[in-house]
FIPA-771054 format. One record per residue: x, y, z of N, C-alpha, C, O in turn; residue in one letter. Coordinates in steps of 0.1 Angstrom, whole numbers, plus 5000, padded with zeros to 4 digits. Layout:
<nodes>
XYZXYZXYZXYZa...
</nodes>
This chain:
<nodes>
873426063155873026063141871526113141870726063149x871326193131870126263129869426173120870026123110x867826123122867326053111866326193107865926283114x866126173092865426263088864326183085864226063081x863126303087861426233084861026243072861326333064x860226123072860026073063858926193052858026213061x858526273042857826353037856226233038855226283034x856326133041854726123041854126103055854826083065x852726103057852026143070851325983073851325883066x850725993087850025873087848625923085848426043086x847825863083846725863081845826003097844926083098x846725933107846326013120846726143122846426233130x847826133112848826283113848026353103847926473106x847526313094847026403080845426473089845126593090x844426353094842726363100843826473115843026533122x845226503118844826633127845226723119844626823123x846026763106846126843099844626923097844527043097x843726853095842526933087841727083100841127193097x842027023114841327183123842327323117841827423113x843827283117844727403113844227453095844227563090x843727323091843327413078842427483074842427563065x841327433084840027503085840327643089839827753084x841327613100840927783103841727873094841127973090x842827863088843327913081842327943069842528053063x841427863064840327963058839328003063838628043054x838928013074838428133086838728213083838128293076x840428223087840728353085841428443076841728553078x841528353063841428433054840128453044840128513033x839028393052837528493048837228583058836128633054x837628623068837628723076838328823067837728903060x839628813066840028913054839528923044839829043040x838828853035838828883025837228963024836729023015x836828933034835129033036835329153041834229213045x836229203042836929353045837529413033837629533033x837929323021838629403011837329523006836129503008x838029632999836929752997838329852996839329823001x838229952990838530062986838730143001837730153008x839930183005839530233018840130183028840130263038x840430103028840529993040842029953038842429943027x842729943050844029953045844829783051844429723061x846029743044846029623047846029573062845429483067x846929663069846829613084845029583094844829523104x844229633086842829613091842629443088842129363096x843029413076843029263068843629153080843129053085x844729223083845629163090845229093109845428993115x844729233110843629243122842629143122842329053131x842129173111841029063112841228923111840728823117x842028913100842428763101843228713116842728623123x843728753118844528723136843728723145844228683156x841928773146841528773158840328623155839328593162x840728583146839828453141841028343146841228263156x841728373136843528273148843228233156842828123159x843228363166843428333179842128263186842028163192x841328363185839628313188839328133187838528073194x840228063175840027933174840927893182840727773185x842227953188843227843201844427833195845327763198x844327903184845227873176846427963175846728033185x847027963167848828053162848628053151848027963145x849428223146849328203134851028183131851828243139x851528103119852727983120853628133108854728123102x852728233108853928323099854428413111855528453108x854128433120854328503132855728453141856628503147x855428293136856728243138857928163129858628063131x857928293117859128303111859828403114859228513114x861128393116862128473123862028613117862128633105x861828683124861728823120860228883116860029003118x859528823114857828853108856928883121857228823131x856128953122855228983133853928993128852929033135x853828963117852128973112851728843109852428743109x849928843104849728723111849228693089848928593083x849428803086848728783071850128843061850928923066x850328773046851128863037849928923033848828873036x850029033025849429133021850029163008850629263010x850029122993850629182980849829242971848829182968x850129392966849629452963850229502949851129582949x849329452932849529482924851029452919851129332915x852029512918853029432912853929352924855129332922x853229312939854229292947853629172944852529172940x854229062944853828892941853228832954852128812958x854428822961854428762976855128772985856228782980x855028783002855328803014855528993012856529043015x854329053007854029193011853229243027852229173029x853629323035853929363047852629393052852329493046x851829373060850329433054850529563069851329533078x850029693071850429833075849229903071848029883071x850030013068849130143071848230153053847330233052x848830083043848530103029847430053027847029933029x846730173021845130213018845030123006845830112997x844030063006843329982992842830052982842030122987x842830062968842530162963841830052951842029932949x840530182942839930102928840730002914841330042904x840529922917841329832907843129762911844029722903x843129782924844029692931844029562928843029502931x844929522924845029312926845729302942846929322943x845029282949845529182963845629082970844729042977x846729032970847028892973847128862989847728942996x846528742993846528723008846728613007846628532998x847628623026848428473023847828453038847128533042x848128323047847928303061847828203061847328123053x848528183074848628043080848528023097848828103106x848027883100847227873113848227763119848927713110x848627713130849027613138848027613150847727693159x847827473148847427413157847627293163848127193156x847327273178848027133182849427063174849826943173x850127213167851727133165851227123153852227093146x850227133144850327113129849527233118848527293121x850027233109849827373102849127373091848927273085x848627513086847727523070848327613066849027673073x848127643055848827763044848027763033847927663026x847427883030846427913023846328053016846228153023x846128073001846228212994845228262989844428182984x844928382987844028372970844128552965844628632973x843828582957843628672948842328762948841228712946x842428902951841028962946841629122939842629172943x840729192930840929252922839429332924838229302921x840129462931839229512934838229632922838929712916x837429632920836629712907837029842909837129902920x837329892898837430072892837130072876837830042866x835830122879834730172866835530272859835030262847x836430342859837430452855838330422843838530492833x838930252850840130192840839430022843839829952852x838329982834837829852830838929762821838929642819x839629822819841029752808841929672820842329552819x842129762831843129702840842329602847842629482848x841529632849840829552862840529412853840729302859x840029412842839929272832841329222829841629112829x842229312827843529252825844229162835845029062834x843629242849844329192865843429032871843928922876x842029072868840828952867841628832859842428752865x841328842849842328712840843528682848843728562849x844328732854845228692854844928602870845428492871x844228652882844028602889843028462888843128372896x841928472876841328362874842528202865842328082866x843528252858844328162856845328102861845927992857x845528212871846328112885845628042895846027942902x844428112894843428062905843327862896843727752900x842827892885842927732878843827652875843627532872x844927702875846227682878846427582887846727472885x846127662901846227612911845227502911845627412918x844127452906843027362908843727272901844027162907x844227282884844427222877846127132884846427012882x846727202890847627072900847227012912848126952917x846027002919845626962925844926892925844726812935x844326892911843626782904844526662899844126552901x845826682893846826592889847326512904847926402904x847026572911847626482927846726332925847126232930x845526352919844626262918844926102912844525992916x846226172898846126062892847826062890848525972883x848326132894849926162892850626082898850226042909x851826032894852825902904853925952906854525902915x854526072899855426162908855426312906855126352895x855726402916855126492924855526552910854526602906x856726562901856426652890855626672879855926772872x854926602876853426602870852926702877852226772869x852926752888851726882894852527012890851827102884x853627042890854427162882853727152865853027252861x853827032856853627012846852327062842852027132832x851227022853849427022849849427182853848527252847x850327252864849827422869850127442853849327422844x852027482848852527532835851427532823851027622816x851027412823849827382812848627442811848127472800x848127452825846827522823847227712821846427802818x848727732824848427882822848927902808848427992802x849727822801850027852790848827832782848527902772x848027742787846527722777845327842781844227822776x845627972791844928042793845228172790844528272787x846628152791846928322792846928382779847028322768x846728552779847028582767848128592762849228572768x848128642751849628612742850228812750849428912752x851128802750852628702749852428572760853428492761x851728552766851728472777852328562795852828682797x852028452804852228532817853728432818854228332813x854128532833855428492839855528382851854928432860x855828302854855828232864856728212873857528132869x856828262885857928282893858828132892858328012893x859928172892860628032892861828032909862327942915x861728172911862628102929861428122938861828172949x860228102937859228042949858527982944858028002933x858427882952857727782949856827692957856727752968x856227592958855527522969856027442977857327442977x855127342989856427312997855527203002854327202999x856127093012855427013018855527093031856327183032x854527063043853627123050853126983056852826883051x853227043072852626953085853526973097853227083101x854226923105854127023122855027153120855027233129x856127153106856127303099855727323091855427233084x855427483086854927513079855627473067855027413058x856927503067857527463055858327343051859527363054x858127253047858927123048859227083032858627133022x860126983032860526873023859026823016858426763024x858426833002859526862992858726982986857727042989x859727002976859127152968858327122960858527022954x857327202957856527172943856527282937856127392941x857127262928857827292914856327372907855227312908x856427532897855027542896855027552877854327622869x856027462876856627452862856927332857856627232865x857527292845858227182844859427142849860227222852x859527012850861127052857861426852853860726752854x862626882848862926752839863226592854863226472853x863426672867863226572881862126532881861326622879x861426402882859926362882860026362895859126302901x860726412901860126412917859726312928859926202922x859326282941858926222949858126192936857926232924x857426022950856425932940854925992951855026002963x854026002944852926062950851925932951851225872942x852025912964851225832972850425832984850925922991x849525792989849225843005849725843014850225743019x849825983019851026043032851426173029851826253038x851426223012851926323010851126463013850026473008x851426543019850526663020851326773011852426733006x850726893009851226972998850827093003849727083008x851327213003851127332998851727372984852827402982x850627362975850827432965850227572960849027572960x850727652957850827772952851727852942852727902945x851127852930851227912920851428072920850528152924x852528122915852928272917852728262899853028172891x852028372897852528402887852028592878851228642885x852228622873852428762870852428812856852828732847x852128932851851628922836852528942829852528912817x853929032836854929032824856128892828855828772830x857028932829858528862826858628862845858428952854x859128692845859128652859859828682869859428632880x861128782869862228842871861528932883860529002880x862028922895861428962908862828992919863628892921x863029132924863429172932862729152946861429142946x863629142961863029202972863529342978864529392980x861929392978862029562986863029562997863629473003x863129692999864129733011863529673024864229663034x862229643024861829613041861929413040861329343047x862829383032863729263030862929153032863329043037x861629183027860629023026859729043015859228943011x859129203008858029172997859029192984859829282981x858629112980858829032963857729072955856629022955x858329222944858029242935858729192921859629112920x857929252911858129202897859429352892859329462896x860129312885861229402882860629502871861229612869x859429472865858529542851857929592856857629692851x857129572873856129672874854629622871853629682875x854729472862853629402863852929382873853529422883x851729332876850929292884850829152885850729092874x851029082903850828952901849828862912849128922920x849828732911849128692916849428562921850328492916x848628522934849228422945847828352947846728412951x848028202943847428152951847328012957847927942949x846827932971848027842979846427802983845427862982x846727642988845527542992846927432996847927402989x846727403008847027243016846327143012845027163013x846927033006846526913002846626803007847926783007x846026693011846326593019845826473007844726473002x847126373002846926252992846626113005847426103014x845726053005845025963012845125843003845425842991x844725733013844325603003842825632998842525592987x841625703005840725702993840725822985839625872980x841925902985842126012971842726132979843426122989x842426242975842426402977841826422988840926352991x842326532997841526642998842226783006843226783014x841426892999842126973000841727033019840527043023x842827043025842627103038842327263037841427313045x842627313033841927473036840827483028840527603026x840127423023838727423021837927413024837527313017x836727443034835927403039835327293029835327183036x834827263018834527143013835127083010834526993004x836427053011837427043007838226972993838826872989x837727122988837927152972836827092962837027072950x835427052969834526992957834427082944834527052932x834327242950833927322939835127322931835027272920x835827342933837327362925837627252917838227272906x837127132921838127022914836926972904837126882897x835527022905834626972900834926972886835226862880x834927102882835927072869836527002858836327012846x837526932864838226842865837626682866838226582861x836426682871835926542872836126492881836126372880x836426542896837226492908836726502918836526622921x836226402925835226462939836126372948836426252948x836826512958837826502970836926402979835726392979x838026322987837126222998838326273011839526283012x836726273024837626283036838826203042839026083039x839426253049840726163054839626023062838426043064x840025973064839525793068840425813081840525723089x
</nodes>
């Protein structure tokens, strides 16, 4: 008989989570100090992987079946798990980076958004801006509810809210078949976090729970095909979208976010929320 584990961490399991989170944003600011016009995703990809490794580390997308890259790479209407290669970055691109680190057996997962400038078409580039600054708060605004929330679907409820209170009219799309995940010696574990409402209140959120949350979301209608190379997830309109993902560790003295180097002061400040280290 198989016992299954429990979704919460001990206190000792959460304080080794935080080296894998760190580096996972290493190395996705190694990437993201390379984005530029010019530069094509597999350079991104390069660089984030030689930070990986340099820290002793794995990167934990490398070991999902079939994947050999160490970064997603989504570009403009691709959402998430786009292939990063030989494709040139171009003026007024939205690009999404994804990456994740293992270490000593435990993992980080971490995203964000950048929107690169073209003086030519200011309409797109503010249209694509917005959309990545309201998933980007999105993403703060459920990570903040971990603070005060008693089950895990309150954090679906607080992302949905802050985009419908941001976006413009008609409003943006929110992917509804990806979603977030618990996270610790895999990357992907039990349970899902939901980046919506959802009438299950979910696990009860207490100390032990860790989180990858990330917020997909996109400017038209949420409806998303995968490409022929059978892993990037575009938008079926052609919209442009946006990804963004932070590991969360709930403690007895509160929050804190693991792929943050501060771990999340700026983000949650906001909010009124100053994250405290694992104990």
């Amino acid at each position: 008989m198989s016992l299954r584990r429990s979704i919460y961490k001990t206190p000792a399991q959460m304080r080794a989570m935080v080296e894998p989170g760190l580096i996972t944003a290493a190395a996705l600011d190694a990437a993201r100090a390379l984005i530029a016009p010019g530069v094509t995703t597999g350079q991104l990809d390069a660089a984030a992987s030689a930070v990986i490794t340099a820290r002793g580390a794995k990167s934990n997308f490398q070991m999902v079946r079939g994947y050999r890259h160490t970064i997603c790479a989504s570009v403009n209407e691709q959402v998430v798990h786009g292939i990063p290669g030989d494709r040139v970055l171009e003026p007024g691109d939205i690009l999404s980076v994804d990456a994740g680190a293992e270490f000593k057996g435990w993992n980080g997962d971490s995203a964000f958004t950048v929107v690169l400038d073209d003086p030519s078409r200011p309409e797109v580039v503010a249209a694509r801006q917005r959309l990545s600054d309201v998933t980007e708060g999105s993403l703060w605004a459920g990570i903040a509810s971990l603070a005060t929330a008693k089950h895990l679907g309150e954090v679906g409820a607080a992302i949905q809210s802050h985009i419908e209170a941001n976006a413009p009219e008609p409003g943006y799309g929110i992917l509804r078949e990806y979603v977030g995940h618990g996270i610790g010696r895999k990357m992907h574990e039990a349970p899902s976090v939901f980046n919506y409402r959802v009438s299950d209140p979910g696990p009860e959120v207490r100390p032990g729970l860790v989180l990858a949350i990330e917020p997909m979301v996109v400017i038209g209608d949420q409806a998303t095909f995968v490409e022929d190379d059978d892993w990037t997830v575009s938008t079926l309109d052609g919209t442009a979208g946006s990804h963004w993902e932070h590991s969360v560790a709930v403690h007895d003295g509160g929050i804190w976010v693991l792929t943050a180097p501060d771990g999340g002061a700026a983000g949650l400040a906001p909010f009124g929320i100053t994250p405290a280290e694992i104990a």
